[in-house]
KERO-909437 format. One record per residue (C-alpha): residue number from 1; x, y, z. Coordinates in steps of 0.25 Angstrom, whole numbers. Example, Ala and Ser with C-alpha at 12.3 -4.5 7.8 and 13.67 -1.06 7.14 Angstrom:
2
PT     n      xx      yy      zz
PT     1      49     -18      31
PT     2      55      -4      29
This chain:
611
PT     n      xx      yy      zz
PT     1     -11     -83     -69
PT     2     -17     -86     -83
PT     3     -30     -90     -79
PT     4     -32     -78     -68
PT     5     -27     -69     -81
PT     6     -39     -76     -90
PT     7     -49     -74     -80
PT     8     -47     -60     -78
PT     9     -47     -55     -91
PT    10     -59     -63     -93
PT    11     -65     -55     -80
PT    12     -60     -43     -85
PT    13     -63     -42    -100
PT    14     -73     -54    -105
PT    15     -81     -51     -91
PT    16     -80     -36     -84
PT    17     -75     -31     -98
PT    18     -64     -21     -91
PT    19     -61     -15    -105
PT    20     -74      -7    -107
PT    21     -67       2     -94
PT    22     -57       8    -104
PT    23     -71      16    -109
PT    24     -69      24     -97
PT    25     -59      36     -94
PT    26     -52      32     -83
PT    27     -48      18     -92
PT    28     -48      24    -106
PT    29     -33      22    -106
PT    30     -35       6    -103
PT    31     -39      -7    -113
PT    32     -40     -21    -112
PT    33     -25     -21    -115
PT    34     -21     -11    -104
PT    35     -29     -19     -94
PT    36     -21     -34     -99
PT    37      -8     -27     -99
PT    38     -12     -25     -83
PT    39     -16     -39     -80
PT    40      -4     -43     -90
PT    41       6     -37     -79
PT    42       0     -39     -67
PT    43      -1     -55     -71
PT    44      15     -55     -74
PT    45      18     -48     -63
PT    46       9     -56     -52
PT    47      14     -68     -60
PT    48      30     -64     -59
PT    49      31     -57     -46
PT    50      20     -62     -36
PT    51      16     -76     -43
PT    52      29     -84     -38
PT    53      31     -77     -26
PT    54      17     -81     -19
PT    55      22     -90     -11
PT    56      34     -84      -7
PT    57      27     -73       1
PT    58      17     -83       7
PT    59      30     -89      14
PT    60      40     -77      16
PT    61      29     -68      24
PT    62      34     -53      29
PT    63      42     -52      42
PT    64      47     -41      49
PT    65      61     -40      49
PT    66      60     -30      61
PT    67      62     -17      53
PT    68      54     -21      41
PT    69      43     -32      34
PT    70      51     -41      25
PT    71      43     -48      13
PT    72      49     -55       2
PT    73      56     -48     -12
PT    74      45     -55     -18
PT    75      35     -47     -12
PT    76      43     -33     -16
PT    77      45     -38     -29
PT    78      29     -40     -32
PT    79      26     -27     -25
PT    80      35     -19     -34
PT    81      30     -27     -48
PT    82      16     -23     -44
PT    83      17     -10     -40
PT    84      27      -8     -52
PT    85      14     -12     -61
PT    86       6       0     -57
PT    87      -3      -9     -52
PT    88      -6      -1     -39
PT    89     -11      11     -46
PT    90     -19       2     -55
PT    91     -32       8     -58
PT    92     -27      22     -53
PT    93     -27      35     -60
PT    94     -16      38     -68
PT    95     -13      50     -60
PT    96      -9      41     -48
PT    97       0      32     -57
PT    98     -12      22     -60
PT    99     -15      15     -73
PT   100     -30      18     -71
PT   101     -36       5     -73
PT   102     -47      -1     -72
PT   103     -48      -7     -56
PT   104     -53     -20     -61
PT   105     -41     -21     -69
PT   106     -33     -18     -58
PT   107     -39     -29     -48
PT   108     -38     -39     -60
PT   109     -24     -38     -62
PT   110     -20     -37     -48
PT   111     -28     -51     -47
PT   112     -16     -57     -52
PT   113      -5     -53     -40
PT   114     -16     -59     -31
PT   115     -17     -71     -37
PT   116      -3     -72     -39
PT   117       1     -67     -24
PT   118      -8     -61     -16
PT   119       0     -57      -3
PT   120      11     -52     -11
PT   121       5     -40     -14
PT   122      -2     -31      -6
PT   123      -4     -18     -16
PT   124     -19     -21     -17
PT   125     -18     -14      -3
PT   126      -9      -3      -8
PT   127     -19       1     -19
PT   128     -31      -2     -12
PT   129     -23      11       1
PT   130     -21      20     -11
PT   131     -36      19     -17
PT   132     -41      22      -2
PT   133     -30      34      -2
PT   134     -34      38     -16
PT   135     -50      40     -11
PT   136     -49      45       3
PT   137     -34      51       4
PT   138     -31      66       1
PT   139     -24      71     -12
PT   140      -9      68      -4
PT   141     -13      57       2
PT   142     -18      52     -11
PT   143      -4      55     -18
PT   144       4      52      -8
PT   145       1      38      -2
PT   146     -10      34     -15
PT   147      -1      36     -25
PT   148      13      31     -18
PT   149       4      18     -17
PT   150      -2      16     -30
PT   151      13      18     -35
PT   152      18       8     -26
PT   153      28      16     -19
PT   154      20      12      -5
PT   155      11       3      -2
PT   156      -4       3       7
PT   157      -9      -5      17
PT   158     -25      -4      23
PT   159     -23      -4      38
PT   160     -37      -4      45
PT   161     -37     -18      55
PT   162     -33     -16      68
PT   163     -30     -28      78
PT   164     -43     -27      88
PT   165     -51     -23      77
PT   166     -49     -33      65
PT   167     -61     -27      53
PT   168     -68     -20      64
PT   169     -62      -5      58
PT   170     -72       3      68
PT   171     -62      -3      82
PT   172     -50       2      74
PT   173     -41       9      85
PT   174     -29      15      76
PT   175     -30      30      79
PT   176     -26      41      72
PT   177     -23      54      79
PT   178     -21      69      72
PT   179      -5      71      71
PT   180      -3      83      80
PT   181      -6      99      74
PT   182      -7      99      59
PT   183     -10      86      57
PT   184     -22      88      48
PT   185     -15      95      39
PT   186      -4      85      34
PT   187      -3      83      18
PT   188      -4      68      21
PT   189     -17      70      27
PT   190     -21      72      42
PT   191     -11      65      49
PT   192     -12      57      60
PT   193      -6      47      70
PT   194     -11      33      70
PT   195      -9      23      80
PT   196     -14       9      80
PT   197     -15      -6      76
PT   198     -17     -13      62
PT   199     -19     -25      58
PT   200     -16     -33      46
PT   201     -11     -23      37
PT   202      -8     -29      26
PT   203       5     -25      20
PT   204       7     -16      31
PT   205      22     -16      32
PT   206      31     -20      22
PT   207      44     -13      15
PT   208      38     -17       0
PT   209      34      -1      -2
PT   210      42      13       5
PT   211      28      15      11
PT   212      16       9      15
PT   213       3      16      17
PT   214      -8      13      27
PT   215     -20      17      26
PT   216     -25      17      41
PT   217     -38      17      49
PT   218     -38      23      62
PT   219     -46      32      70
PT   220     -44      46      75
PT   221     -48      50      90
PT   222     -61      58      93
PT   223     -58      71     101
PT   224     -57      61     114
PT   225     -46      53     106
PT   226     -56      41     107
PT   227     -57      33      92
PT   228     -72      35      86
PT   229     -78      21      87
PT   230     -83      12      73
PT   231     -79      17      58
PT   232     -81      31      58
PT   233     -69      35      66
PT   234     -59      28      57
PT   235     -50      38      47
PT   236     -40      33      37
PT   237     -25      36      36
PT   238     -13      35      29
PT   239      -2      30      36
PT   240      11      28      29
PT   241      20      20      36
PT   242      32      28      31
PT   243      28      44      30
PT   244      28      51      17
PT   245      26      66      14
PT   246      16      73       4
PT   247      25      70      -7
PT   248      25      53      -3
PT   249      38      53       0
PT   250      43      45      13
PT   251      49      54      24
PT   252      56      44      31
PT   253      48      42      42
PT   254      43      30      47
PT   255      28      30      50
PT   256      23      25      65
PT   257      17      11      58
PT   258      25      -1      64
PT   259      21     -15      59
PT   260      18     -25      72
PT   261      18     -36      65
PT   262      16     -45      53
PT   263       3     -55      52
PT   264       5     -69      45
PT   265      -7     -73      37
PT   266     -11     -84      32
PT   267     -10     -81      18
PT   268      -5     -66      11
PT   269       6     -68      18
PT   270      14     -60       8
PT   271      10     -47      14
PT   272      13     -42      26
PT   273       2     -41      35
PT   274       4     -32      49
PT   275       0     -27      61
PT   276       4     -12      60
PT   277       6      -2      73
PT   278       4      14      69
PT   279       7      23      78
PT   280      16      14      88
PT   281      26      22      89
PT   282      38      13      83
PT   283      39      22      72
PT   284      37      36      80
PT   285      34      46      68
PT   286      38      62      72
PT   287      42      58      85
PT   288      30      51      90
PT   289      22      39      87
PT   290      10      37      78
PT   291       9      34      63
PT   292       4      44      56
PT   293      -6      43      47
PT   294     -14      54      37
PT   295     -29      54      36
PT   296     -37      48      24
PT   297     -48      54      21
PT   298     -57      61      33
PT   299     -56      54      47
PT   300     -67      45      50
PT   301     -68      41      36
PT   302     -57      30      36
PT   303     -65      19      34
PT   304     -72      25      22
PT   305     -61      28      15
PT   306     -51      14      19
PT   307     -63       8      12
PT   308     -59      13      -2
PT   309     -47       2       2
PT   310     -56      -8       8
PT   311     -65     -11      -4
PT   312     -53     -12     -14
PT   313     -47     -20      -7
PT   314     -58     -29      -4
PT   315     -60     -29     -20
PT   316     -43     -34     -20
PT   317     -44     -43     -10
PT   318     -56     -52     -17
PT   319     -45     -51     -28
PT   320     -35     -56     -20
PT   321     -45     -68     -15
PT   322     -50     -70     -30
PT   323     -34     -72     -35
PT   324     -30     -81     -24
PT   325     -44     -90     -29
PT   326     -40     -89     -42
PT   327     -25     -92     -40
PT   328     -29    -105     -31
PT   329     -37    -109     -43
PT   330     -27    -107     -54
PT   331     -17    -115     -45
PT   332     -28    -126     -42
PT   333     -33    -127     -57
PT   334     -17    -128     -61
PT   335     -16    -140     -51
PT   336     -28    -147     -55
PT   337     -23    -146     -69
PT   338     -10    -154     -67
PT   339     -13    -162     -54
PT   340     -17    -176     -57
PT   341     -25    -185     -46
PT   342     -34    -195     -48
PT   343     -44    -199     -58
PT   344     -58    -194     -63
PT   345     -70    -202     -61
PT   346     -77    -209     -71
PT   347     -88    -219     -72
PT   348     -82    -230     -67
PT   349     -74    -221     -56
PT   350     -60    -219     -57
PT   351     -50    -225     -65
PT   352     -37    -229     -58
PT   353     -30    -232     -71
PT   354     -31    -217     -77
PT   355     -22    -207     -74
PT   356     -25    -196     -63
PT   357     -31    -184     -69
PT   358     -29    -170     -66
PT   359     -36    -166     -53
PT   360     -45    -156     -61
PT   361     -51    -168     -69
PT   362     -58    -169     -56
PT   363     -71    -163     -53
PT   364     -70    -159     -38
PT   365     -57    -152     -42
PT   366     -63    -145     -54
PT   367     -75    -140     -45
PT   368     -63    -133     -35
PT   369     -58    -127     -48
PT   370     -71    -122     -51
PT   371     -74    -117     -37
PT   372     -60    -109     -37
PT   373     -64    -103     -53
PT   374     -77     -98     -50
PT   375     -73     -94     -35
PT   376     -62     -87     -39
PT   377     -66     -83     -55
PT   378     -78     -77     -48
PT   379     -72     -68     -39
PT   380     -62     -63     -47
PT   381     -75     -57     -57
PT   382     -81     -53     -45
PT   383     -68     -44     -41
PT   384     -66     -39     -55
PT   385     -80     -36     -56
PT   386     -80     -27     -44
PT   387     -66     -20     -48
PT   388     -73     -18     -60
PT   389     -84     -11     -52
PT   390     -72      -2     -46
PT   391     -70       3     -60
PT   392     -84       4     -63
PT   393     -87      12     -50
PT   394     -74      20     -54
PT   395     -77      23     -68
PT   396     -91      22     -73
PT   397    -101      32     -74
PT   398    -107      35     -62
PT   399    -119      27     -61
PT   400    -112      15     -64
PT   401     -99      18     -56
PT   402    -109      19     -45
PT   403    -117       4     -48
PT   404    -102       1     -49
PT   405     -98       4     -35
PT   406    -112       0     -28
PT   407    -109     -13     -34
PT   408     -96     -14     -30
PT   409     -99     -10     -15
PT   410    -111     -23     -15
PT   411     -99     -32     -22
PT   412     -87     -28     -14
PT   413     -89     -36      -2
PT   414     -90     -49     -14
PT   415     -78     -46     -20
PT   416     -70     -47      -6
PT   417     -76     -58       0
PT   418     -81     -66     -10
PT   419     -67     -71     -16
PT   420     -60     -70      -2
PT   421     -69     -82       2
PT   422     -72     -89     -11
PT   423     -57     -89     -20
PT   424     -54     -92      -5
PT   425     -60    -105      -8
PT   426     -56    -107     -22
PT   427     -41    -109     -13
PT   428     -47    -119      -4
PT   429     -51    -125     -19
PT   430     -38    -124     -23
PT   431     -32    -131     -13
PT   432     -39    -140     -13
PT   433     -38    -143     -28
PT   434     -25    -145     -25
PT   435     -27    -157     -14
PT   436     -15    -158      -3
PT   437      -5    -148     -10
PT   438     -14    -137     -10
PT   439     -10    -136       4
PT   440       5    -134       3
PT   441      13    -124       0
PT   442      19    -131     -14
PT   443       5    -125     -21
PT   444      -1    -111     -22
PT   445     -17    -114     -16
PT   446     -14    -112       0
PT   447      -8    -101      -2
PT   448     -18     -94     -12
PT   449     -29    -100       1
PT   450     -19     -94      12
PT   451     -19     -81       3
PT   452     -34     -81       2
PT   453     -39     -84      15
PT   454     -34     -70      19
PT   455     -44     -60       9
PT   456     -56     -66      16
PT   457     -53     -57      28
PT   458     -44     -47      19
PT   459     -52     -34      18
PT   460     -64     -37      27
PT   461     -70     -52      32
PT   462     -81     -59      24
PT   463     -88     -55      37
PT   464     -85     -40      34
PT   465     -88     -42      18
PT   466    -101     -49      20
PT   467    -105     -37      31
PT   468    -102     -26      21
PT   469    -110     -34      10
PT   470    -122     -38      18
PT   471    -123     -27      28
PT   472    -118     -15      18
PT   473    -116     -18       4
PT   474    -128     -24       0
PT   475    -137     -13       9
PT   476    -130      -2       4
PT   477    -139      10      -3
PT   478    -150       1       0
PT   479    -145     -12      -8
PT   480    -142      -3     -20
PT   481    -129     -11     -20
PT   482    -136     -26     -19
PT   483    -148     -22     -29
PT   484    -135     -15     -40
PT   485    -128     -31     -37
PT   486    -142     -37     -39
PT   487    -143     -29     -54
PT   488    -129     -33     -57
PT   489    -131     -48     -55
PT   490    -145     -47     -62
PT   491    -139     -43     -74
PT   492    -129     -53     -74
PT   493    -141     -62     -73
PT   494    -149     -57     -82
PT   495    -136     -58     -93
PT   496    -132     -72     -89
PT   497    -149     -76     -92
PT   498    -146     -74    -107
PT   499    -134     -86    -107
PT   500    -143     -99    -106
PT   501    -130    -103     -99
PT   502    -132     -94     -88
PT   503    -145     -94     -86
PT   504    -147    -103     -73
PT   505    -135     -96     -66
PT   506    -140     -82     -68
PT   507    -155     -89     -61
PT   508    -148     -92     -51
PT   509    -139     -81     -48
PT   510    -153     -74     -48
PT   511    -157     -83     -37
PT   512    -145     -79     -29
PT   513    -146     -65     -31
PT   514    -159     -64     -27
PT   515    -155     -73     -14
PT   516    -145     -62     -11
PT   517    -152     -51     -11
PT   518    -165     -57      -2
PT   519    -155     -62       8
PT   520    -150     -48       8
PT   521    -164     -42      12
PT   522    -166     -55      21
PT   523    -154     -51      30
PT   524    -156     -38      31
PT   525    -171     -41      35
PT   526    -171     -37      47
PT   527    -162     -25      46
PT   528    -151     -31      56
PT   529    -139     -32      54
PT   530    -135     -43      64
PT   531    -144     -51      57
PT   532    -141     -47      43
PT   533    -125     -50      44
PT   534    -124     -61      52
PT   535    -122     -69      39
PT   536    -116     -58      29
PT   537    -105     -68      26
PT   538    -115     -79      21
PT   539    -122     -67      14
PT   540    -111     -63       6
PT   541    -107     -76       2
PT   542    -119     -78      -4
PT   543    -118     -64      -9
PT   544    -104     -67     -13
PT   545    -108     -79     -22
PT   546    -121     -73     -28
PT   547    -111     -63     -35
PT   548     -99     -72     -39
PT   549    -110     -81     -46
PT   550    -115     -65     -53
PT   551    -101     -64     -56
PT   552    -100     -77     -63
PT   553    -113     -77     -71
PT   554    -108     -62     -75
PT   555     -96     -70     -80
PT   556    -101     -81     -86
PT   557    -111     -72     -96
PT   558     -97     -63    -100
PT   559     -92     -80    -103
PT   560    -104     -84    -112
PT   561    -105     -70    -118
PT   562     -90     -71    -124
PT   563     -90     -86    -124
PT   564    -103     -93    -126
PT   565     -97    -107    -130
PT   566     -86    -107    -118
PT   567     -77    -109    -127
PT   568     -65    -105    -118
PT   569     -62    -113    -108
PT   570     -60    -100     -99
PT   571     -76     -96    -100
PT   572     -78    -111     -99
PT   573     -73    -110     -85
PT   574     -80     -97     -82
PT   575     -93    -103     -85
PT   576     -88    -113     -76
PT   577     -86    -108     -64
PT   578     -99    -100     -66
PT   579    -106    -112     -68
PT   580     -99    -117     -53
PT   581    -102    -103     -45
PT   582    -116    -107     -50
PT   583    -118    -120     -46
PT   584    -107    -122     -35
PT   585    -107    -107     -29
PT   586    -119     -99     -29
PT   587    -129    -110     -23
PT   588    -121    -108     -10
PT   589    -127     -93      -7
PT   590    -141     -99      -1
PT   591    -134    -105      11
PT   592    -126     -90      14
PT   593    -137     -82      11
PT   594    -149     -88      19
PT   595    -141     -87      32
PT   596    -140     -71      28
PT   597    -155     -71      22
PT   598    -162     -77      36
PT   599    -152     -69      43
PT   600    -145     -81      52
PT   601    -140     -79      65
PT   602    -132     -94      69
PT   603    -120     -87      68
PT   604    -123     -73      74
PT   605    -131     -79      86
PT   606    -120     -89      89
PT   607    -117     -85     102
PT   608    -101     -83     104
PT   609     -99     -94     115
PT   610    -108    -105     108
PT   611     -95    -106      99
């Protein structure tokens, strides 16, 4: 993890320059030395308790026994380390057991338990139900469920799919009904009974906590105890799976959630993965069935405030993706290094009397290298960028906080999908670097590819990322958010220009900016939005790259401002990989963007029987 180590303290203190937070209140307690002794321990702990046991959970996945789910010790073991390190309550006040730090801390040292096993771990999910608790819950709810959570007594799940209605929340059919006289009145929250379906719920049964808490989309009955149709109708609710009282402590009552059945994924398969029934009746709670559940927040607000969820865990799942690319690449740069096969060419060809070199002599292998670097190097500054946004939205001034979280709103979308298709690649790379055996079990690269290829539908499609960009982000307050992007990226322009080094990459990062931004009036042009999204996805990949090659050129000015010569090989290979967004990467956005800038409609108007 040395490398992943080094390029994070580089992001971190050479680039973002984290330590200037400790000016402000809420961090006044903090210092560079706090914030290394946090990556210090969260690196030992994901190298001693997740790191060996990677593969071991990709090939002993959960069962049900019949009475309960089993998951190897390992997996307890890791669970209890981490929740042991305070890390759950990271960046929470002191008041609710937290260390208050700063978030982009936080999401940089919890980089390293992905990278080191992803699917062993699910407490992202956890923090991610408390946050949403924290925002939309009542004073109880906030300390009974919140803080049992961020102290890791129970655990948190996000249960919104449903099997008919996959990401299509406005057909959701779970109901939720008032739970007899007095139900309004409960010190839980308004309680009610919930009966329904969902699907892929992560960790949504499991015996690694006394508790788990579910955070529940449903829909209360009008008057005619019809469901409301679309969004508007759906409230949130808590619904533990073992009941609690106003004091968090378990009553001994079994809640009506029954699990139906465990899915087997392609890769995560560390974590349990379920089909939940609530209100079936196999747990009958007070002499009837229905699980109940307490209302979050007021009804019909459900979506708003399970969104306060939804975006960081879009920001932990672009993590995720980012540390599985970077994991593929320091195994396949580790292999390149020691694997000898064949022999370079020279003038006269190669000569058979030399001995084989190392694969990484070899030019095709270093430009998969170098794809995997700036691929994976890139995203991880565009995630820390935006947690640094979190802080910034959180802590600064109030004109500032509010740039920060305009800018974060535009950039969201980015940070998700952006590394869940690109470090995706940088595995395929890897794989590849490694020839036949990267497609065994005896190396770690298919597993890292089978592990990724789940976060490009983790937390909403690309198709649902690049509709959110193209048909809300970047329209939002009348482009106030695309015009505060465009600013950010000038300046960044503006300070490469004074590097002679720089100065054709910042042109022509101009050149891309300005192509974004007039496709983006050329596919609302007509003001349809048929039209307009029929090509989001191709959008946002352009979109996409334009901002990884901002984030690189950003990067490469924080490189030459500290280290002019390059005389450490660590900048040497920022620059690097810079230099191969540039010329490899960024020339590709013409081809996505035109289809989005003359609005085509080859696969719209594809009519479903010509297939």
């Amino acid at each position: 993890m040395s490398h992943l180590r080094t390029t994070a303290d580089f992001l971190l203190h050479d680039w973002l320059d984290v330590s200037k937070l400790t000016t402000r209140e809420r961090f006044a307690d903090h210092s560079r030395e706090t914030f290394d002794a946090v990556l210090d321990t969260c690196e030992r702990i994901a190298r001693e308790k997740f790191a060996p046991f990677n593969r071991t959970v990709d090939v002993q996945e959960p069962h049900f026994d019949g009475e309960r789910v089993v998951l190897p010790q390992c997996t307890h073991d890791a669970r209890l380390a981490y929740a042991e390190s305070g890390m759950l309550s990271a960046a929470q006040d002191y008041e609710l057991g937290g260390m208050q730090l700063p978030y982009v801390v936080e999401a940089a040292a919890n980089g390293f338990f992905s990278s080191a096993s992803v699917s062993i771990n699910t407490s992202m999910l956890t923090s991610a139900n408390a946050n949403a608790i924290l925002v939309a819950g009542s004073p109880v709810q906030r300390q009974v469920f919140a803080a049992n959570e961020f102290n890791g007594r129970w655990a948190g799940t996000m249960a919104l799919s449903e099997p008919q209605a996959g990401s299509s929340l406005s057909d959701i059919a779970t109901r939720a009904e008032p739970d007899g006289e007095g139900f309004e009145s409960d010190a839980l929250g308004a309680r009610y009974r919930l009966r329904g379906n969902k699907m892929w719920i992560s960790a949504g049964e499991h015996e690694l906590t006394e508790n788990i808490v579910h955070l529940v989309l449903a829909k209360i009955p009008d008057e005619q105890g019809k469901l409301v149709a679309g969004v508007k109708g759906i409230s949130l609710f808590i619904v533990p799976k073992r009941l609690v009282n106003e004091q968090g402590e378990l009553t001994g009552e079994r809640n009506d959630v029954a699990l139906a059945g465990l899915n087997h994924k392609l890769g995560w398969r560390g974590t349990t993965n379920t089909l939940l029934n609530f209100g079936e009746g196999k747990y009958p709670v007070r002499g009837r069935a229905g699980a109940i559940g307490y209302l979050v927040g007021q009804p019909g607000e459900g979506l708003k405030n399970m969104f306060h969820m939804m975006n960081e865990a879009r920001i932990a799942i672009g993590m995720a993706a980012t540390m599985l690319g970077l994991a593929g690449y320091c195994a396949s740069l580790d292999y390149a290094k020691t694997r000898t096969q064949g022999r370079p060419v020279g003038q006269g060809g190669k000569d058979a009397s030399q001995s084989p070199v190392p694969i990484i002599e070899h030019a095709d292998v270093k430009r998969m290298l170098l794809a995997q670097k700036a691929y994976g190097e890139g995203a991880l500054a565009l995630n820390l960028y935006c947690a640094r946004l979190v802080d910034e939205g959180r802590t600064a001034p109030k004109d500032e906080a509010e740039r920060a979280r305009l800018l974060l709103e535009v950039l969201t979308p980015i940070a998700k999908s952006w590394p869940s298709e690109w470090c995706l690649e940088a595995n395929s790379l890897a794989i590849q670097v490694h020839g036949g055996y990267g497609y065994t079990r005896d190396f770690p690269v298919e597993q890292y590819w089978r592990d990724n290829r789940l976060n490009m539908i983790h937390e909403g499609t690309h198709g649902i990322q690049a509709a959110d960009l193209l048909g809300r982000k970047v329209r939002m307050q009348g482009g106030a958010g695309l015009k505060l992007l465009a600013e950010t990226v000038n300046a960044t322009i503006q300070k490469a220009m004074a590097h002679a080094a720089l100065a054709g990459h910042a042109n022509a990062l101009a050149r891309a900016l300005a192509e974004v931004g007039s496709v983006t009036k050329a596919a609302w042009a007509h003001e349809n939005p048929h039209e307009a999204l029929a090509n989001a996805v191709p959008y946002m990949q352009g979109f996409g790259h334009m901002v990884i090659a901002w984030i690189w050129l950003d990067v490469a000015c924080s490189v030459l401002e500290k280290d002019a010569s390059l005389a450490d090989p660590q900048n040497a290979g920022r620059m690097s990989a810079m230099r191969y967004f540039f010329g490899y990467e960024l020339p590709k956005i013409g081809a996505w963007l035109e289809v989005a800038r003359t609005r085509d409609m080859t696969c719209a108007d594809m009519a479903v029987d010509a297939f």
